[in-house]
Structures are given as C-alpha cells and as structure tokens.
KEROPA-884624 format. One record per residue (C-alpha): residue in three letters; y, z, x. Coordinates in steps of 0.001 Angstrom, whole numbers, padded with zeros to 6 digits, always signed. Example, Ala and Ser with C-alpha at 12.3 -4.5 7.8 and 13.67 -1.06 7.14 Angstrom:
REM residues 2
Ala-004500+007800+012300
Ser-001060+007140+013670
***
This chain:
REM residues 474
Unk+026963+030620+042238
Unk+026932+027233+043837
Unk+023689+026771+041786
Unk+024772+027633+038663
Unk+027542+025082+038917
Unk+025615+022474+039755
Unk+023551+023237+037100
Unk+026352+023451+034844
Unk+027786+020122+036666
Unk+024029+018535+035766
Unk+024415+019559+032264
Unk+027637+018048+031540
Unk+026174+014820+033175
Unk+023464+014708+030971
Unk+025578+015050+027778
Unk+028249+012409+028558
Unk+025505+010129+029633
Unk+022823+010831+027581
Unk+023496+013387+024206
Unk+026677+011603+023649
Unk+025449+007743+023107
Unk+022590+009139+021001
Unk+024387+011222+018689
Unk+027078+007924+018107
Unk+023697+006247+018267
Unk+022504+008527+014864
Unk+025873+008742+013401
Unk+026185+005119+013078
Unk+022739+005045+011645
Unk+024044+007427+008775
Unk+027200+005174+008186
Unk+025557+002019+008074
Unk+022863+003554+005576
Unk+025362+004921+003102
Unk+027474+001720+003237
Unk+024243-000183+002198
Unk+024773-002321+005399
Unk+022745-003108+008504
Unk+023952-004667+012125
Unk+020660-006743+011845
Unk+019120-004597+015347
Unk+016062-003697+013751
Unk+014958-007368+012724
Unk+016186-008580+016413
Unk+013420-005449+017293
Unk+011019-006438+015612
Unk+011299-010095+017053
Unk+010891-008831+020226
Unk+008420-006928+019032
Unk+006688-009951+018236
Unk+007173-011843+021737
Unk+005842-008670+023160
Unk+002519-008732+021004
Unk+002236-012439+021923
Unk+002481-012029+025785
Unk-000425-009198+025501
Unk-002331-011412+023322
Unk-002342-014261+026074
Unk-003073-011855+029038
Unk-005987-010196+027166
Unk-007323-013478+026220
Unk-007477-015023+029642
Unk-008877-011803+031558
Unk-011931-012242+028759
Unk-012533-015407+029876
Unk-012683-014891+033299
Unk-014610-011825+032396
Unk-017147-014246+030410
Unk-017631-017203+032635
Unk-017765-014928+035426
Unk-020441-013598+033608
Unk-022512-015454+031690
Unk-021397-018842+031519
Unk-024146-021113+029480
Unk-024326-018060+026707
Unk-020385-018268+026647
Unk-020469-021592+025499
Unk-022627-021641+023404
Unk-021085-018533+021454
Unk-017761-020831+021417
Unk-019753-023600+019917
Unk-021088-021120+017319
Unk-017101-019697+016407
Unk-015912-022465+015400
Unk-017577-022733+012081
Unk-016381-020028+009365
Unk-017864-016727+010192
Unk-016079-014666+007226
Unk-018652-014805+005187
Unk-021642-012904+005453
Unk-024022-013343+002747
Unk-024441-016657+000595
Unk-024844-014963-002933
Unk-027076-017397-005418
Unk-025772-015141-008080
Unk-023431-012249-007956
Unk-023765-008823-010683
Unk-020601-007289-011086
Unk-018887-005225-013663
Unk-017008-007968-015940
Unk-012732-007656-015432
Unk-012557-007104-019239
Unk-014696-004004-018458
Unk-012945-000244-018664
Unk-013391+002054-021031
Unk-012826-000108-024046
Unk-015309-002024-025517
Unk-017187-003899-022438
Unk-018210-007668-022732
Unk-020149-010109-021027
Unk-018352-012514-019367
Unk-015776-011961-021418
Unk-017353-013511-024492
Unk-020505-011269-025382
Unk-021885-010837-029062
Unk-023005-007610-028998
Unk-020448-006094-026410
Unk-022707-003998-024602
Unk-023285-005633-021146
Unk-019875-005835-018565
Unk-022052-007790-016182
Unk-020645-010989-014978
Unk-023615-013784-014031
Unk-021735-016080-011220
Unk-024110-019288-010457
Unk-023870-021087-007513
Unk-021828-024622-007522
Unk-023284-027196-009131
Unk-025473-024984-010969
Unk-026055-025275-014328
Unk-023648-022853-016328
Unk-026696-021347-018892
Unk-029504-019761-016481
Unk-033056-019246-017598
Unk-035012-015696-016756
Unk-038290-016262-017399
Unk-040822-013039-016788
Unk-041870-013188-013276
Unk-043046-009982-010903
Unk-040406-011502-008240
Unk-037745-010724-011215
Unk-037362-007418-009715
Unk-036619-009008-006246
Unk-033180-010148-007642
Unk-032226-006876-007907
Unk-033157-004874-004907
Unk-031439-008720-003394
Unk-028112-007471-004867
Unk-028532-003785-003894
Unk-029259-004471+000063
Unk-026090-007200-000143
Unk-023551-004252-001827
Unk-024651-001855+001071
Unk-023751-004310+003590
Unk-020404-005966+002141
Unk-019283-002605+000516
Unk-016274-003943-001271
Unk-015143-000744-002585
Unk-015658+001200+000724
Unk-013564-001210+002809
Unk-010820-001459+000901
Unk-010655+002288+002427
Unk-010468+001704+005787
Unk-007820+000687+008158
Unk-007086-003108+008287
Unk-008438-005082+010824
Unk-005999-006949+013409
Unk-006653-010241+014873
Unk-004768-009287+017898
Unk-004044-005420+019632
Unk-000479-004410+018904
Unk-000009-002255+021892
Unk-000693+000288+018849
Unk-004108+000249+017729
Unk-006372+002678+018764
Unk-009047+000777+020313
Unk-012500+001351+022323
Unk-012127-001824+024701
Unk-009132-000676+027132
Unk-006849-003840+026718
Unk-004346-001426+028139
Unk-005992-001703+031476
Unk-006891-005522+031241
Unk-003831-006342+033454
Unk-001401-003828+035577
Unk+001412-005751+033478
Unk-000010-004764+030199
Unk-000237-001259+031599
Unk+003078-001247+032556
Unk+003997-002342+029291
Unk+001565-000083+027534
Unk+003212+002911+028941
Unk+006893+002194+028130
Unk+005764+001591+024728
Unk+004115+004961+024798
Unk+007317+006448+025890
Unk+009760+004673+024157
Unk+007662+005941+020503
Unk+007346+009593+021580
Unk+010514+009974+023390
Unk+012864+008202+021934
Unk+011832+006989+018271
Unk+009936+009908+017263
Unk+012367+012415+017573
Unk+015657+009737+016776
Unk+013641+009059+012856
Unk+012567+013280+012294
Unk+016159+014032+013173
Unk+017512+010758+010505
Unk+014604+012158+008297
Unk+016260+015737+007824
Unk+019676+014430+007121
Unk+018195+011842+004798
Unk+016540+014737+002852
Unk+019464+016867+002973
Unk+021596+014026+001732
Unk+019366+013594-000770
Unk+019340+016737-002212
Unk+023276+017121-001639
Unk+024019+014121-003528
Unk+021461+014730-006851
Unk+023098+017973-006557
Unk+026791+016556-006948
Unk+025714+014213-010003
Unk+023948+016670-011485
Unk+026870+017990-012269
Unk+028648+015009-013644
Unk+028867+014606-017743
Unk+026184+012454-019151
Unk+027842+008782-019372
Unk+028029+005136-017811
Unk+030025+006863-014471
Unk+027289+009262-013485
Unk+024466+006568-013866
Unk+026390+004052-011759
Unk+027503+007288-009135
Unk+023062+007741-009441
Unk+022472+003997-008730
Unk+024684+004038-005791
Unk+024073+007268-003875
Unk+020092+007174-004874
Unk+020619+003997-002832
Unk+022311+005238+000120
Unk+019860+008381+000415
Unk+016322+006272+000225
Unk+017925+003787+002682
Unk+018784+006650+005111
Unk+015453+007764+004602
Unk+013696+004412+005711
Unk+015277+004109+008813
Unk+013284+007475+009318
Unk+010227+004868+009683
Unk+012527+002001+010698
Unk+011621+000048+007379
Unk+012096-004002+007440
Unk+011624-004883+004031
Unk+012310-008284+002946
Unk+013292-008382-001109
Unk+012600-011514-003279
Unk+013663-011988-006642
Unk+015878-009276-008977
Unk+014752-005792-009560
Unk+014543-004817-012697
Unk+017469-003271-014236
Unk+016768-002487-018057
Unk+014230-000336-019688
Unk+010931-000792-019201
Unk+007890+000252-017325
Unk+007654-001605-013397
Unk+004096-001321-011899
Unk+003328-002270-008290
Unk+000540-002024-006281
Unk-000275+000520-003998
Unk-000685+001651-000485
Unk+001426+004237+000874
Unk+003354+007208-000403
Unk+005816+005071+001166
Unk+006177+002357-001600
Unk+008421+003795-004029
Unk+010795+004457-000906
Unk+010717+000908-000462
Unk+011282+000205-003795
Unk+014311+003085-004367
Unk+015722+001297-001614
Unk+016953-001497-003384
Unk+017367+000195-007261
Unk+016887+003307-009480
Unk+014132+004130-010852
Unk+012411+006965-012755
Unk+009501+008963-011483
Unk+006312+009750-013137
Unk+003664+012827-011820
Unk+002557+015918-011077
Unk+004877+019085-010982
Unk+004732+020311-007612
Unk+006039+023522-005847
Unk+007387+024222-002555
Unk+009632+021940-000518
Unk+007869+018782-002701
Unk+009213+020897-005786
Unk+012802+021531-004097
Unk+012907+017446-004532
Unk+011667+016980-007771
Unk+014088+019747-009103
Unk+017045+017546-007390
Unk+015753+014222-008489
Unk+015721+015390-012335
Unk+018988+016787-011767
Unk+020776+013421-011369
Unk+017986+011168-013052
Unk+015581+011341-015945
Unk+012177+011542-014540
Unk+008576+012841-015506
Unk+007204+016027-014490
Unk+004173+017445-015897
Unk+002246+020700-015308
Unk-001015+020329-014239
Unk-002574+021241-017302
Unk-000439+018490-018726
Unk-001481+015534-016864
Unk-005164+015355-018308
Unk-003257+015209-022165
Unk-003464+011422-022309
Unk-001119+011582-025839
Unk+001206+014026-023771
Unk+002068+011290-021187
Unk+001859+008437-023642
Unk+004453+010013-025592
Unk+006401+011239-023009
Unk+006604+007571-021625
Unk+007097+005943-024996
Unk+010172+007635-025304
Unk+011571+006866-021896
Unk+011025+003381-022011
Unk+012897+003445-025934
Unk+015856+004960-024191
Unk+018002+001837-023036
Unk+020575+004278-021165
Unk+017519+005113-019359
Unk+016234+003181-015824
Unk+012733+001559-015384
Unk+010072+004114-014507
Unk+007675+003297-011679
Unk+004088+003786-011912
Unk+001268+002758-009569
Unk-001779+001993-012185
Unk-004474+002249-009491
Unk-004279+005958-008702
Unk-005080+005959-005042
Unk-004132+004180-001800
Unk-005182+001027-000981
Unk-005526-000796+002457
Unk-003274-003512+001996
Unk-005779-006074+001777
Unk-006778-005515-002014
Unk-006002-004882-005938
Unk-007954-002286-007262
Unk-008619-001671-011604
Unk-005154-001177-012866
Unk-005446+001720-015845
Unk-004669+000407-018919
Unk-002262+003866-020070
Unk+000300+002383-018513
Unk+000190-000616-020717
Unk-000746+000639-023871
Unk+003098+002243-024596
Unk+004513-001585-025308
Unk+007693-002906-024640
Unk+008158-004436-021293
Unk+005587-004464-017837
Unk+007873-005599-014413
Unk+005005-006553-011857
Unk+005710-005828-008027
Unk+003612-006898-005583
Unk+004310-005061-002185
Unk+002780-006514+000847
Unk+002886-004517+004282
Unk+002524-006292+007835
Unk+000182-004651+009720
Unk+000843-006237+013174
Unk+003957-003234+013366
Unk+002006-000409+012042
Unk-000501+001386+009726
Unk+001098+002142+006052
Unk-002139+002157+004537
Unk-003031+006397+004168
Unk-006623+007435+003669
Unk-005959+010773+002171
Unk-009389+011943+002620
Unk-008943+011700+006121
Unk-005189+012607+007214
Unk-002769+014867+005233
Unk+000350+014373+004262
Unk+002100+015657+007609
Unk-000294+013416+009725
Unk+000465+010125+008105
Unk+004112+010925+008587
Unk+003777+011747+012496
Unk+001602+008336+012446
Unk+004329+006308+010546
Unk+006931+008035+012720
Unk+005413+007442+016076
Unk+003910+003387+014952
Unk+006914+000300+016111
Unk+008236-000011+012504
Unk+007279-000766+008756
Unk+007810-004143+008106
Unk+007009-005061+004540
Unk+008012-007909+001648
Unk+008599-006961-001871
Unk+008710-009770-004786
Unk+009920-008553-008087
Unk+007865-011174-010486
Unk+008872-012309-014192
Unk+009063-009816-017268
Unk+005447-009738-018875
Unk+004632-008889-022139
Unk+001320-007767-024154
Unk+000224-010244-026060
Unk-000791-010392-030147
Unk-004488-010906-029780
Unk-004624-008929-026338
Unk-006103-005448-025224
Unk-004531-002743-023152
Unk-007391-003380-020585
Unk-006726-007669-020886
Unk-003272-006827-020344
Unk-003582-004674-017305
Unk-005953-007133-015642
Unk-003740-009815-015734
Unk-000819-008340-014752
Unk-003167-007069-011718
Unk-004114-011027-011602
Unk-000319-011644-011179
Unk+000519-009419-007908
Unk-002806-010059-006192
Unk-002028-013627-006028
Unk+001697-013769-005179
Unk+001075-010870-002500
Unk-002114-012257-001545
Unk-004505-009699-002141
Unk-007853-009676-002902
Unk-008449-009427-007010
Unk-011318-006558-007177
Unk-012685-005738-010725
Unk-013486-002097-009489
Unk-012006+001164-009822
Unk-010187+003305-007172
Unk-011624+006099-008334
Unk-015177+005480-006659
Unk-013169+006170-003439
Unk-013643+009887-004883
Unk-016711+009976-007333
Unk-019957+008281-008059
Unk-020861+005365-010059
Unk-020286+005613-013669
Unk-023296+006586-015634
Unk-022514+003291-018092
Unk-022498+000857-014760
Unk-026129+002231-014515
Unk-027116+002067-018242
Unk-025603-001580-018127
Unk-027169-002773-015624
Unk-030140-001489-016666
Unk-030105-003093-020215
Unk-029258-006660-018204
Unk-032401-006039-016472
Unk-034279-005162-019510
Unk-033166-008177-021502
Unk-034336-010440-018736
Unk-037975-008787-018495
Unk-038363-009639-022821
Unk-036667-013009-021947
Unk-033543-013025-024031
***
C-alpha cells in the first residue's frame, strides 16, 4: 500500500509540475493562433537560436585551427593564401549551349531572335568578345562539344537544384560526417540538449498542435459550409481559414516575415516552390483557392472540407492530363470576382531553395491577372526543401517537426499582366525573371521535370542541327 501511494503521490507531482504548465502551455498556443496574434516568443527563439549557432561556429573554427597548425603548418598557409580568391566558380566557360528562355513547347528561337525558329540554343561569348562568332570547319569543331558535355556532368545544374542546400556553418542540425558535435565538451553539451529539447519537448508539443489544427480545420469548413452563399460566409472563410493555417504553422513553429499586400481580387497568384509547406505559409496570411489532384483517404477528408467552405479545383486523375479541362475550369474561376485568387506553383516539383525552375506557361495562357510571390526559406533553422524521390510525405513531416523552426520571408510583388505582342511562354519567363530576383534565386532556363525523365528528344535534335550548321559553315 505504502507503494502505491507514493506512486500515486509521484503522479500527482508530475501533473501539477509538469502536465499542467504544458497543457496552459498548448492552450495558449490555440488562443493566440485563432486571435491572429503572437507574444513574439518564437522570434526571441529564434534569436537565440542564432547566438547559439554563432558560439558553435567560433568553437568549431578555432579547434580546426589548432587541429591544422598542429598539423601541417606551411600547407595551412598556403591553403589560406589560396581561399581568399573566389572559389565559386568552377569552370571558366568560353561559350555556354543552353536551351534559349523563350524555349518550351511553342515555337523555339535562337537567342530570342532566330529566322527560321528552329534552334533554342543560346551562344554566350566571353566579355569583350565580339557579339557575331565565326565557325569555320575544323576537326577540333567537335572538341567544343564533348568541352560542354564533360562541364554539364560536373556543374549539373539541374541535379543540384535537387539536393539539400549547403550551409556555411553546422546548425547543431545538419547531419554531418565531421563530428563538430565532439569538437569541444561544450558543444557536446550543447549538442545534446538540443537533441532533447527537439524530440522531447518540440516534437511531441507541434504533432499534438498539428491534430487540433487539422481538426479545427475541418470543424470550421464544416460550420461555413453550411452558411448561405453571400458576402458573410466569405468574410466568416477569410477569417477562420486564417486562424486554422496559423494553428497549423506553429505545428512547425513557422517565422514568416510578410512584405507587401496579398492579393485580394480575382486572379491567378503563382509562387515559387519548395515545400508542400508553401501554400501553408501563404494561407496564413489570406484565402486562397486550390488547384490539383483529387485525392482519397485522410488527404481526401481535407479536400472535401476545403470545397465545402471555399471554391477550389479538384480533378480526377483522368482529368488532369485534359489541358482544355483545366484551362476552362480556371478561366472561369478567375472570371468570378466573388471568387478568391487561386494559387498555383508553375514549376511542378520541389525545388531546393536556391533556384527558379521553367515556369509552365498553362497557367498564363487563361488571361486576366498573374500575382508573383517569391518565397524564400532560411536554411540556417531547418530543411523545407523535400526531395520526394527520396522521403515520403510522413518523413518530411517528422523532419520539419523535429528541425529548430521554419523561418521564411514572403514578398507579394506588383500585379503583372500579358502583354499585346507577348507569348504564354514570354510571359511565364518573365514573371519567373521577377521572383528569382527579388527572392534571390538563381534564374534556370530548365525544366523541373528532368528531376523525373530524360532529356527531351527536341533538346537532342536541336542541338544536333546547331552542330550541323556549324560543320557547312552557316
């Protein structure tokens, strides 16, 4: 008997001192989320998020170079000597073959002004070089191409735009082969609080916020569902859409900085993209309508309860490969003007956060209005990037869930329109032009698709007719 009580005694301790805090701890969460307010806790954690990541930087620094003087201490120097040019280039291209940006499956140019329209290759000389280049027939000819072959194997630039982005410093995070955990006994110390603090205490605080974000979620869609169509059940939408996807982020512990209006009228708003993630960040801060796949299961439980309080677009699978279908269907969402934007990701697959991949030019062949978004995560707090081909859907959520947070910054950019004299495919790539440069991404002409299939047979036939024309000398 006497240890049952003090079981029971040990119990009751834990739940005043422990169980107690954390479930005021998660209610406040929910209150603060539905209000549309924050106490400002998670930006003063990610500060000292930041002074953390700075201390381990310092300490990892100076044990490497004790490590290398201790070593070898006339090569050390002379690799310092050798850093402090610019190493981020590998290969000094005299002339760089790539598939023009007019290039998709309109009419392909050269340089954007060829006669015939049958090359997309894009000749880039050197500086200083003169702008028209000469091929005269030489055996060496050949040279230039297996040149440019070799140099694509070794700076892939579709193939890293699919990998994880590179850190300048270890974020007590990163997965790493060099054991910077174990450079000092503080950083170990530190490295293992972190560890527990992740597991123990985030991870199951955000799955428990994640369930009652989901269920509030479907609660709410529910309850507007069954308003009459009108002005009151869009604004009731607007607001408890809101207060749902906010809950929802602080499943992830989402820091996202907003600049500029979101959209608010009719139209189509395309962003880049490199989570699953982004239109949570996004529905965050305003309504919008969905566009995809019809799904079943629990996926198709939420899609039933979005469309319930919200006109989105769901199409059956055999559905989605009807390009007129979806054109249609989209045309006469974006004529609606009772109707909110609808957001669309034009590159089709996840990108690393480094890079703008070939927008497709449906989405801008309906008319009317394009909102650009560029989206911009920081990596320093954690991964958002998800390769798909290597972790599901329940393994990039355990990753976001266990990572130190998802800080990202979202600009909402002018209202751009197609011009008289301008193509679907012109149109895309400079709205593309637009968000790579104000999030600061890298501008790539290529498709995302390659992530999944092999090199269009026209890249091939193209290239080969630019070699072809050099060999007769045109």
């Amino acid at each position: 008997m006497g240890f049952v009580a003090g079981a029971v005694a040990a119990l009751a301790v834990f739940w005043s001192v422990v169980f107690t805090p954390l479930l005021l701890l998660v209610v406040c969460i929910i209150a603060l989320a539905s209000l549309g307010r924050s106490l400002g806790v998670r930006r003063l954690y990610v500060r000292l998020l930041l002074h953390l990541f700075e201390y381990g930087r310092q300490h990892i620094e100076v044990a490497n170079k004790l490590k290398r003087v201790d070593s070898f201490p006339e090569e050390n120097e002379a690799d310092d000597q050798n850093n402090d040019g610019d190493c981020g280039v590998v290969i000094q291209r005299e002339r760089v073959l790539v598939p023009d940006k007019g290039f998709g499956r309109s009419q392909p140019t050269t340089n954007g002004n060829s006669a015939n329209g049958k090359s997309a290759l894009s000749i880039t000389p050197v500086e200083n070089e003169p702008a028209a280049l000469e091929f005269d027939f030489d055996l060496s000819t050949c040279l230039e191409y297996i040149k440019a072959g070799v140099e694509s194997i070794i700076e892939d630039q579709v193939t890293s735009v699919f990998e994880a982005e590179e850190l300048r410093s270890w974020n007590l995070l990163t997965r790493t082969n060099r054991h910077y955990e174990f450079v000092s006994w503080r950083l170990t110390v530190i490295w293992m609080m972190g560890f527990f603090v992740r597991y123990f205490f985030l991870f199951p605080l955000r799955v428990f916020i994640c369930f009652v974000g989901v269920a509030s979620l479907t609660a709410c869609t529910a309850l507007v569902g069954c308003l009459r169509e009108g002005e009151p059940r869009r604004r009731a939408n607007r607001r408890l859409s809101a207060a749902c996807f906010a809950l929802l982020s602080r499943s992830i512990s989402a820091v996202v900085t907003y600049h500029g209006e979101p959209p608010r009228g009719p139209g189509i708003c395309v962003a880049n993209h490199t989570s699953p993630i982004d239109a949570l960040m996004l529905m965050c801060d305003n309504c919008y309508s969905l566009i995809g796949q019809r799904h079943g299961g629990f996926l198709g439980i939420l899609q039933r309860a979005l469309a319930r309080a919200s006109p989105h677009i769901w199409f059956e699978r055999s559905e989605v490969k009807d390009r007129h279908a979806v054109t249609n269907r989209l045309k006469e969402h974006v004529s609606d003007p009772n109707n909110p934007p609808i957001l669309i990701f034009p590159e089709g697959t996840c990108i690393n956060n480094t890079s703008v991949m070939q927008f497709k030019k449906g989405s801008f062949e309906v008319g009317g209005v394009i909102y650009p978004v560029a989206i911009k995560y920081d990596p320093k707090f954690g991964d958002a990037f998800w390769n798909s081909s290597r972790y599901s859907m329940m393994q990039y959520l355990y990753m976001m869930m266990t990572s130190w947070a998802i800080v990202c910054d979202v600009w909402y950019l002018p209202p751009m329109y197609r011009r008289s004299n301008e193509t679907a495919v012109e149109f895309a790539n400079r709205v593309k032009s637009v968000i790579a440069r104000q999030g600061g991404l890298v501008d790539l002409v290529w498709d995302g698709q390659l992530k999944r299939m092999k090199a269009k047979k026209e890249w091939k036939e193209l290239q080969q007719e630019e070699f072809s024309r050099r060999l007769k000398g045109e």
